[in-house]
DRENSEGU-254395 format. One record per residue (C-alpha): residue in one letter; chain; z, y, x. Coordinates in pm, 1 decimal. Example, Ala and Ser with C-alpha at 12.3 -4.5 7.8 and 13.67 -1.06 7.14 Angstrom:
BEGIN
+---------+--------+----------+----------+----------+
| residuo | cadena |        w |        v |        u |
+---------+--------+----------+----------+----------+
|       A |      A |    780.0 |   -450.0 |   1230.0 |
|       S |      A |    714.0 |   -106.0 |   1367.0 |
+---------+--------+----------+----------+----------+
This chain:
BEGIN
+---------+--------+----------+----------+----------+
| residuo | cadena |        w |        v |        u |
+---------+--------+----------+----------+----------+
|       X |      A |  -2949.7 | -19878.1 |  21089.4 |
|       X |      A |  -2869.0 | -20174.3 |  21304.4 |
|       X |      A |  -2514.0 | -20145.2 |  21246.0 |
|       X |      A |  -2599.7 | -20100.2 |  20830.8 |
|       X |      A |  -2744.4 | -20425.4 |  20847.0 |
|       X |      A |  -2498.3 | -20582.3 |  21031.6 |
|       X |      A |  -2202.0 | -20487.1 |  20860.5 |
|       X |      A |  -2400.3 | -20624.6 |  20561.9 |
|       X |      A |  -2426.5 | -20973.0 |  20686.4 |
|       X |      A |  -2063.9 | -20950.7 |  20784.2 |
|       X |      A |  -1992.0 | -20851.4 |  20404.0 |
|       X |      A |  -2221.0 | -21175.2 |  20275.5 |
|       X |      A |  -2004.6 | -21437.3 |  20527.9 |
|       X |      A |  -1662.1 | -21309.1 |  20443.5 |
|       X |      A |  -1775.9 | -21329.2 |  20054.9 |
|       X |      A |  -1938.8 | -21676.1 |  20100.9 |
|       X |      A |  -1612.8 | -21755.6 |  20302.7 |
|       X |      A |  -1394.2 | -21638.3 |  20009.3 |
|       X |      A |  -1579.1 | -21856.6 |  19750.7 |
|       X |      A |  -1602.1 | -22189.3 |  19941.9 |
|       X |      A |  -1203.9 | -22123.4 |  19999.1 |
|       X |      A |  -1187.2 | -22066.3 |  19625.8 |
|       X |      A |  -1367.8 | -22360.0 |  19525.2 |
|       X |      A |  -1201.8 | -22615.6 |  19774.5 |
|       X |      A |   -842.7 | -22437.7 |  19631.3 |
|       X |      A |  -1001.2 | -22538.0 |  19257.5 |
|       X |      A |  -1089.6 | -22905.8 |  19374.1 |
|       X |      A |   -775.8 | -23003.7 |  19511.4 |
|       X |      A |   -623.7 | -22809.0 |  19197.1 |
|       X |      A |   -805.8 | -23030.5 |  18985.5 |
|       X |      A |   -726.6 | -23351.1 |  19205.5 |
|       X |      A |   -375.4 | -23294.1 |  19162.0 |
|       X |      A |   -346.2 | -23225.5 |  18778.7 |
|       X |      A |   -570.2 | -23533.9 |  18654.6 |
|       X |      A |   -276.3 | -23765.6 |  18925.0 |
|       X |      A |    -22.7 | -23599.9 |  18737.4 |
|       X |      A |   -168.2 | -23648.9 |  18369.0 |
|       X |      A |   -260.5 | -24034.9 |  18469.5 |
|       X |      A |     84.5 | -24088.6 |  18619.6 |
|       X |      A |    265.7 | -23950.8 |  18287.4 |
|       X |      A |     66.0 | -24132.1 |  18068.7 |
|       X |      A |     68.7 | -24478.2 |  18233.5 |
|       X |      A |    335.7 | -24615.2 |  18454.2 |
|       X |      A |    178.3 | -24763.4 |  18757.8 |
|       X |      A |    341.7 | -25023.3 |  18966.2 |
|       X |      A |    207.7 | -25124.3 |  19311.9 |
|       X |      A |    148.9 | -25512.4 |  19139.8 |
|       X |      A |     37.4 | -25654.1 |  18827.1 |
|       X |      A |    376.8 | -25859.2 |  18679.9 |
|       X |      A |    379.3 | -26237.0 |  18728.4 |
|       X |      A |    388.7 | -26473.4 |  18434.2 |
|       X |      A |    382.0 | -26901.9 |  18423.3 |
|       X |      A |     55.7 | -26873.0 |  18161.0 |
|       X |      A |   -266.5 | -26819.7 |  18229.5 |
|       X |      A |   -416.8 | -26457.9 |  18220.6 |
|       X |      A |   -644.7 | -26276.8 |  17940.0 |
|       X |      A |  -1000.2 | -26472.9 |  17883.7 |
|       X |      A |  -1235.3 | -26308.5 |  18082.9 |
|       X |      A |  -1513.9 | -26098.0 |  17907.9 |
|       X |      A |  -1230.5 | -26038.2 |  17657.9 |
|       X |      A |  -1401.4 | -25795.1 |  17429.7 |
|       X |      A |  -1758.8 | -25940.1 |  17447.5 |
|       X |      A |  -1576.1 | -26250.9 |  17276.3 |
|       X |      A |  -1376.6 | -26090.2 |  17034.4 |
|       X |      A |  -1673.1 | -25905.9 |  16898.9 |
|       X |      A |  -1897.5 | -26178.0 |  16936.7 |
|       X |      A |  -1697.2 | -26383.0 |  16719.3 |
|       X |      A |  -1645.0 | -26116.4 |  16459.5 |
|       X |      A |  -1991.5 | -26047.6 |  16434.6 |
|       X |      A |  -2075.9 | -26444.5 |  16378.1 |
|       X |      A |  -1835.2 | -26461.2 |  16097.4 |
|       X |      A |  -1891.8 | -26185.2 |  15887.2 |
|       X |      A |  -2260.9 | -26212.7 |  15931.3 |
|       X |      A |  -2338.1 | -26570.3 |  16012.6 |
|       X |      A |  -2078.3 | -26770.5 |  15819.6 |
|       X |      A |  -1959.3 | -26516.4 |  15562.9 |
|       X |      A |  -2211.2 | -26212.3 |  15518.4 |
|       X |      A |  -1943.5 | -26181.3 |  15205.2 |
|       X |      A |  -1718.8 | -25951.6 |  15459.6 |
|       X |      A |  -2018.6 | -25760.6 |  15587.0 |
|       X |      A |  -1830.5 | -25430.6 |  15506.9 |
|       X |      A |  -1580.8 | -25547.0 |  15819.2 |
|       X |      A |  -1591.9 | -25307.8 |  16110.1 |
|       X |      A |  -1564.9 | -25498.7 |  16459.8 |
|       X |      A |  -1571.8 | -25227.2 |  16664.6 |
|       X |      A |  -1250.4 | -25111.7 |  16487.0 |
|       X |      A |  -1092.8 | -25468.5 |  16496.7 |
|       X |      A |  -1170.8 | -25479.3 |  16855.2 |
|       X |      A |   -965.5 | -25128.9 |  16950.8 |
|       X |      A |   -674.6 | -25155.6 |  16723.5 |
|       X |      A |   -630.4 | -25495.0 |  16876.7 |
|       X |      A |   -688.4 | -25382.3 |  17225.2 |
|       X |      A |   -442.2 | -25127.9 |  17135.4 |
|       X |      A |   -194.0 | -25333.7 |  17046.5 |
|       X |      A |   -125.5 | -25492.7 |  17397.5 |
|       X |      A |   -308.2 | -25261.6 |  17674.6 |
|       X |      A |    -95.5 | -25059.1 |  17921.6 |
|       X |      A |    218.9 | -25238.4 |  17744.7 |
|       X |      A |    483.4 | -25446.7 |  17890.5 |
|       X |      A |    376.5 | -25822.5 |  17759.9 |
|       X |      A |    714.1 | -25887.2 |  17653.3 |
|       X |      A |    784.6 | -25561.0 |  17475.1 |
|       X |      A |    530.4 | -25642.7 |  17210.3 |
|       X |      A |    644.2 | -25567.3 |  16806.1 |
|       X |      A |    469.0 | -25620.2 |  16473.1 |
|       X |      A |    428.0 | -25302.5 |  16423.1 |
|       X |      A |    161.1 | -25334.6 |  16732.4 |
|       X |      A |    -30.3 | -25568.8 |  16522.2 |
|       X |      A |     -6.0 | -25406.7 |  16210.8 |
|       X |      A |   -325.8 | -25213.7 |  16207.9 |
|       X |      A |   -497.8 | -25513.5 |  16302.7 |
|       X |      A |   -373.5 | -25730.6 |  16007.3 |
|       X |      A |   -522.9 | -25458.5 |  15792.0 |
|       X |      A |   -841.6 | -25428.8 |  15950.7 |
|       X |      A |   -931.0 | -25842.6 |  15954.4 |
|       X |      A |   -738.4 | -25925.6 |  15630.5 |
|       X |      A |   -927.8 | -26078.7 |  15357.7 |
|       X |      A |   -875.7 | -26289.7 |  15041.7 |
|       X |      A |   -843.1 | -26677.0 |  15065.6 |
|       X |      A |   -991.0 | -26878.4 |  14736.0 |
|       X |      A |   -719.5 | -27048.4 |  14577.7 |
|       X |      A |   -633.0 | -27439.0 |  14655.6 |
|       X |      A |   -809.8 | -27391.5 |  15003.0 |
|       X |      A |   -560.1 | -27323.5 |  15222.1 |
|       X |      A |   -433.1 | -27596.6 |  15442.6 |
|       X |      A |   -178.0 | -27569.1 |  15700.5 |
|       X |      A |    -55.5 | -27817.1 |  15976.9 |
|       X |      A |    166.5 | -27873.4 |  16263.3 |
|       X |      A |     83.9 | -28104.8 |  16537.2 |
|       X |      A |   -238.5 | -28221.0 |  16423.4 |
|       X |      A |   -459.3 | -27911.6 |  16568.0 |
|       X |      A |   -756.7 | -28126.4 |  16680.9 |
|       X |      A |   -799.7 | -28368.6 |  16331.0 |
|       X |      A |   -732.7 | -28066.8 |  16136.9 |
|       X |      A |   -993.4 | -27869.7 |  16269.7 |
|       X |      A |  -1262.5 | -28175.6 |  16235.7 |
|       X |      A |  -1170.2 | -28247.7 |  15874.0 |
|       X |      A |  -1223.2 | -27870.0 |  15789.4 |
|       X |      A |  -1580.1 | -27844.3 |  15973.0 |
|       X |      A |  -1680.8 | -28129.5 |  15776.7 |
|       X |      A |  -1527.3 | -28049.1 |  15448.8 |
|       X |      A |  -1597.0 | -27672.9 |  15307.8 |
|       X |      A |  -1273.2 | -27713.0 |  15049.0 |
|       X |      A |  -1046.8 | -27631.2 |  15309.3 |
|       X |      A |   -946.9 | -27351.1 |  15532.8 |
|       X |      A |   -658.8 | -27341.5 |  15793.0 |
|       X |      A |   -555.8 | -27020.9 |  15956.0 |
|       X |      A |   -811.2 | -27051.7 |  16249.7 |
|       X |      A |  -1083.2 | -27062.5 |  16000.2 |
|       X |      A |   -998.6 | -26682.2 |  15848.7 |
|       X |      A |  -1154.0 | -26427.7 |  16045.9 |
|       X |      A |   -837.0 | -26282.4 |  16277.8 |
|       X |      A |   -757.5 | -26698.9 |  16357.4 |
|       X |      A |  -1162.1 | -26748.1 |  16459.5 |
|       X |      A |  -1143.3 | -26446.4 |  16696.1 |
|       X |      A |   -832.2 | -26520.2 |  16852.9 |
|       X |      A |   -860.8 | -26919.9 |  16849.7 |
|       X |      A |   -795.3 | -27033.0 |  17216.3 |
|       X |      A |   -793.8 | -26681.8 |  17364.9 |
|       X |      A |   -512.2 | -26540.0 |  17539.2 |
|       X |      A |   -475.4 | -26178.5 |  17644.4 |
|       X |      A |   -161.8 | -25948.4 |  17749.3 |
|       X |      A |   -175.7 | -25620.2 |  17944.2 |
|       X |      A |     27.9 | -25448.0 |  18211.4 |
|       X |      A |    215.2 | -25120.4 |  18278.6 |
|       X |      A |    -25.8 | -25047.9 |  18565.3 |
|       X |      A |   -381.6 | -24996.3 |  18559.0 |
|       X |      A |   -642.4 | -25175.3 |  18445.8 |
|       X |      A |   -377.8 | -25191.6 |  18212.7 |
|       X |      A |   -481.0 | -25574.0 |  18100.8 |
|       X |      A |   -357.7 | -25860.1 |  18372.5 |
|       X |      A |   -628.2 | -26093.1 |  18400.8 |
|       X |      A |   -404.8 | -26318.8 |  18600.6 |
|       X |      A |   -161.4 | -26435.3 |  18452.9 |
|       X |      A |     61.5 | -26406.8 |  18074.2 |
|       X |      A |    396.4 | -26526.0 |  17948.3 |
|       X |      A |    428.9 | -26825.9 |  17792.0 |
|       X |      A |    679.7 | -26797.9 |  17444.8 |
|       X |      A |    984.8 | -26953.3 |  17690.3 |
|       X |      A |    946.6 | -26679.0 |  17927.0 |
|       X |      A |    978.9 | -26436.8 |  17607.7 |
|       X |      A |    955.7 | -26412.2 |  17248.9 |
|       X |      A |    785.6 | -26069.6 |  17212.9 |
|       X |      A |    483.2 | -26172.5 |  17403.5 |
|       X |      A |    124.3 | -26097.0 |  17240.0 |
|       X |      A |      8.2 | -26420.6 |  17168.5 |
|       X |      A |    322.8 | -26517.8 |  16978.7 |
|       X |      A |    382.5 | -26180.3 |  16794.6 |
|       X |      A |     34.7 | -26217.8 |  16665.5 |
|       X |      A |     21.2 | -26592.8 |  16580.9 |
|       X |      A |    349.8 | -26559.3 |  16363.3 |
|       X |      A |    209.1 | -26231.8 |  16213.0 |
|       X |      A |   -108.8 | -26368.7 |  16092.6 |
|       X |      A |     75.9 | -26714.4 |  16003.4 |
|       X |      A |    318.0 | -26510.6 |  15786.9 |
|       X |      A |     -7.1 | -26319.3 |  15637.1 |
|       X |      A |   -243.2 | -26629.9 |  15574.0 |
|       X |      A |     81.1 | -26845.1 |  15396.9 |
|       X |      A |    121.6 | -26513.4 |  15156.6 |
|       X |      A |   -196.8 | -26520.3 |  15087.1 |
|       X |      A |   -214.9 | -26880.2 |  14966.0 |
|       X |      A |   -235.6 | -26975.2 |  14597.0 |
|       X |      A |   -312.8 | -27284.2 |  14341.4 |
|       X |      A |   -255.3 | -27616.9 |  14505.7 |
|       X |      A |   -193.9 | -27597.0 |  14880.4 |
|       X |      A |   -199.9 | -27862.7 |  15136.4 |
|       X |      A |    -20.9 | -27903.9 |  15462.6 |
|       X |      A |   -121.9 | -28216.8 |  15737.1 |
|       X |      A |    153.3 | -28329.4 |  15945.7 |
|       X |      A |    146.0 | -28571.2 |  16230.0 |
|       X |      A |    349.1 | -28923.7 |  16140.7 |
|       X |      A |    289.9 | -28996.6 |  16527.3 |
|       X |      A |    544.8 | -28800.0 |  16693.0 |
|       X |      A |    827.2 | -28918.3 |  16799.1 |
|       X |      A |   1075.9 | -28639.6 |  16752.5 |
|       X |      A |    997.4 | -28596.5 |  16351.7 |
|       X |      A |    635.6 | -28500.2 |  16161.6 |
|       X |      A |    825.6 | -28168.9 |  16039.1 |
|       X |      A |   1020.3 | -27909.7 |  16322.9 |
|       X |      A |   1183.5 | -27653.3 |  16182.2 |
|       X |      A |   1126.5 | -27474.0 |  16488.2 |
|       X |      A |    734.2 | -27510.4 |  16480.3 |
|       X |      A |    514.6 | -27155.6 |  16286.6 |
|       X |      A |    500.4 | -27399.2 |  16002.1 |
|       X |      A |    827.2 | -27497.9 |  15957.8 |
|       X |      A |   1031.0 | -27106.0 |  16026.5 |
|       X |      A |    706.5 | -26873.0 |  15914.4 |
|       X |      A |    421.2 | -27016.4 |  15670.2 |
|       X |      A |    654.7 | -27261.8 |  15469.7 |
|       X |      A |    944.8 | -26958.6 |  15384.9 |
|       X |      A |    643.5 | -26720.2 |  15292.9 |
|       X |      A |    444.3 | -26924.0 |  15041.6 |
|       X |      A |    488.7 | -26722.9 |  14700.6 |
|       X |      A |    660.0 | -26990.0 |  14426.4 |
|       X |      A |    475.0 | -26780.4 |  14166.3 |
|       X |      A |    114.7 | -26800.2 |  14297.3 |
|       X |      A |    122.6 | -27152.6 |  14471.5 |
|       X |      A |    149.0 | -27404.1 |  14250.1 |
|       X |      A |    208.0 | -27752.2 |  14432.6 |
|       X |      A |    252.6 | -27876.2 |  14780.9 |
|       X |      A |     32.9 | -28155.8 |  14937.6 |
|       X |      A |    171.9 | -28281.9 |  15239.3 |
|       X |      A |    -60.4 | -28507.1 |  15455.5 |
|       X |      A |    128.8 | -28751.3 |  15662.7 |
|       X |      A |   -110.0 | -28827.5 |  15915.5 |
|       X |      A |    -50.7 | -29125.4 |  16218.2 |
|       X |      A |   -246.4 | -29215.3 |  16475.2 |
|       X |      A |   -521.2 | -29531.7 |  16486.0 |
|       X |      A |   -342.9 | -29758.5 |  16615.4 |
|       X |      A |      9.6 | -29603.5 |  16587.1 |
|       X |      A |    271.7 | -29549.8 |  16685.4 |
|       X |      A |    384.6 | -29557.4 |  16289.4 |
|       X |      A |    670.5 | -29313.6 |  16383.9 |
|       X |      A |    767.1 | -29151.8 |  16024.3 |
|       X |      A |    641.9 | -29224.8 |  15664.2 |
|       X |      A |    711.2 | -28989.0 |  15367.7 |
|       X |      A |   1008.1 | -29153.9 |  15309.0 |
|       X |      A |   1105.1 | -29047.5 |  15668.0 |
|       X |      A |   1448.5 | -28793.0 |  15721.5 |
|       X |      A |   1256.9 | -28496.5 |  15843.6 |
|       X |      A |    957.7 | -28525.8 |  15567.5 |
|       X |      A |   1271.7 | -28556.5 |  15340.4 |
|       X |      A |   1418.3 | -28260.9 |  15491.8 |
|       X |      A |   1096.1 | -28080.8 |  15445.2 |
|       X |      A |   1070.5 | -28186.9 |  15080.4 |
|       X |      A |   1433.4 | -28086.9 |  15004.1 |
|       X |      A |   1338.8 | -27701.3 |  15131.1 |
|       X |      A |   1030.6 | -27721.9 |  14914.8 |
|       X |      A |   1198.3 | -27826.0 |  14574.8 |
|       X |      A |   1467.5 | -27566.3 |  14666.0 |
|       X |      A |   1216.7 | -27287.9 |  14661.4 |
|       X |      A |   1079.6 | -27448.8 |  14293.5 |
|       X |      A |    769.5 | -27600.7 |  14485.3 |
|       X |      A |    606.3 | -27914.0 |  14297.1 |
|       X |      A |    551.1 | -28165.3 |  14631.3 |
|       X |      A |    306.7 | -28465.9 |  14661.8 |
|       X |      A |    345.6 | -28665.8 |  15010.8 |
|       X |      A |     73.0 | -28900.9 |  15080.9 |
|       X |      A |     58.2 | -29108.6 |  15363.1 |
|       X |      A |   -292.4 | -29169.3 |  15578.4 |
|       X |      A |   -466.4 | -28939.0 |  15320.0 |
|       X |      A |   -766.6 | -29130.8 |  15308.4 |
|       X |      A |  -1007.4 | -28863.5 |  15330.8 |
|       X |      A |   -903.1 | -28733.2 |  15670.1 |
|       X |      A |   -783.1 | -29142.9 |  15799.8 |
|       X |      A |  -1137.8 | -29183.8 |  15724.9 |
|       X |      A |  -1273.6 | -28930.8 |  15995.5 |
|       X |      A |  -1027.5 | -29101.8 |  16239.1 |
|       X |      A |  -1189.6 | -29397.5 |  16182.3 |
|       X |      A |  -1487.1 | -29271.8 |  16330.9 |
|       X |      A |  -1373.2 | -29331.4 |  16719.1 |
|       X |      A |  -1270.8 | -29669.9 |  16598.5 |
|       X |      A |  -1429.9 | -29819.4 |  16304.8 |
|       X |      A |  -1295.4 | -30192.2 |  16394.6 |
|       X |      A |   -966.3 | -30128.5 |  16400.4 |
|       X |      A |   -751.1 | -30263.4 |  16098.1 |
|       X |      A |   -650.1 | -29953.2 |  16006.4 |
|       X |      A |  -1010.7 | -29895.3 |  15927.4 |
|       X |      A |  -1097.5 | -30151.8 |  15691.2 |
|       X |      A |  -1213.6 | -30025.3 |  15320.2 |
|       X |      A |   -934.3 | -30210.5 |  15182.0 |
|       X |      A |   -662.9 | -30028.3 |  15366.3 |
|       X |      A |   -454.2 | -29846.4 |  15070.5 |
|       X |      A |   -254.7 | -29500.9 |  15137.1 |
|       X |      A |     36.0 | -29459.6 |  14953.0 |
|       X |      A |    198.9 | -29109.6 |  14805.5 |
|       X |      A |    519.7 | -29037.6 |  14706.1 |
|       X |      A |    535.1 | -28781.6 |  14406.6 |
+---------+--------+----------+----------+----------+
């Protein structure tokens, strides 16, 4: 009987022996099959790449969606139907895990979908080089909207993001800037929703340019100048505005009669554009006045003058 029972017990070890064997043989199993699925489906490098910009805003997605929310509830409960938790992925998805200077518009294009909306005709307003009066004259004057005022241009205004073959898969540190390379997310997605806000413009449109800078008010070169200004539709946009806008003060460095405000003009007519040029449109010369209501430029009798 003594010998029954211990053969028994020898039984139960060996068993209990087999299974912990078993089990360890299954974890390491395991261990090695979810390193080989996460190595083919991300390429990891030992570093995050270095770029000369700086990295993706911190608390990316809290901001994104914060500032979705606030629009289409707060400032236009018109685009309630808007799903942010949508916009948030397919934009996340457009950049994570991805080389930063690999990006294509086809990345963006679910995006574009997803925040597009329409823009009431003889509202839009466009600029180059006049980002800070721009923005003031359109919080304090509801006729107007420029790209940062549409709902992709509020979420992304002043945010940066890029990601990074290895994981996270987002660099926090650092992103290209557009000389390091074309393709890089903030540039791919600027011109895309630049090319999608000038096609949707209609009626009269207006465009403020600054009369301040040296090199000429109008760059071909600038989103303006090679995107929003070759993508306005001739059949639905019936005249051109252009704001010539200079400093308080000066410098006084182009007028509409200027060569590159020319230049622009001769593009315009060329595409069958009617064009109106005014200079110091009084309306927005007015806010400037603001910081200095004594200068001369200031005065109530100060005249602009436009150039049909």
């Amino acid at each position: 009987m003594p010998l029954q029972q211990g053969s028994a017990r020898a039984r139960q070890r060996t068993v209990l022996l087999v299974g912990i064997a078993v089990l360890l043989a299954a974890l390491v199993l395991a261990v090695v099959l979810a390193s080989l699925l996460t190595h083919g489906r991300h390429e990891v490098s030992p570093t995050m790449l270095k770029w000369m910009d700086r990295g993706t805003t911190k608390n990316l997605q809290e901001v994104i969606l914060g500032r979705c929310y606030n629009y289409i509830t707060a400032q236009h409960p018109e685009l309630g139907d808007k799903d942010c938790l949508k916009i948030w992925e397919s934009l996340k998805d457009a950049f994570i895990y991805k080389n930063p200077c690999n990006i294509t518009p086809e990345d963006y294009q679910p995006l574009m979908e997803l925040g597009s909306h329409p823009i009431p005709c003889n509202k839009s307003l466009f600029w180059s080089k006049t980002g800070d009066l721009v923005h003031r004259y359109t919080k304090s004057n509801q006729n107007f909207l420029t790209l940062e005022d549409t709902l992709l241009g509020y979420m992304a205004d002043r945010v940066s993001w890029c990601g990074d073959p290895s994981a996270p898969g987002i660099n926090y540190e650092s992103c290209p800037k557009r000389n390091e390379c074309e393709t890089n997310p903030g540039s791919v997605f600027w011109k895309m929703a630049s090319k999608m806000f000038a096609e949707a413009a209609c009626g009269v449109v207006q465009v403020m340019l600054n009369g301040s800078v040296e090199a000429g008010a109008f760059r071909s070169s600038s989103i303006f100048g090679s995107i929003e200004i070759f993508n306005l539709d001739p059949d639905k946009v019936t005249e051109v505005h252009i704001w010539l806008m200079q400093n308080i003060g000066g410098p006084q460095s182009e007028s509409c009669s200027g060569q590159s405000i020319q230049r622009l003009i001769h593009i315009l007519e060329e595409r069958n554009f009617k064009i109106i040029c005014e200079d110091n449109y009084r309306p927005v010369q007015l806010l400037q006045c603001v910081h200095s209501p004594d200068h001369a430029d200031c005065r109530l009798c100060t005249n602009s003058s436009a150039i049909l």
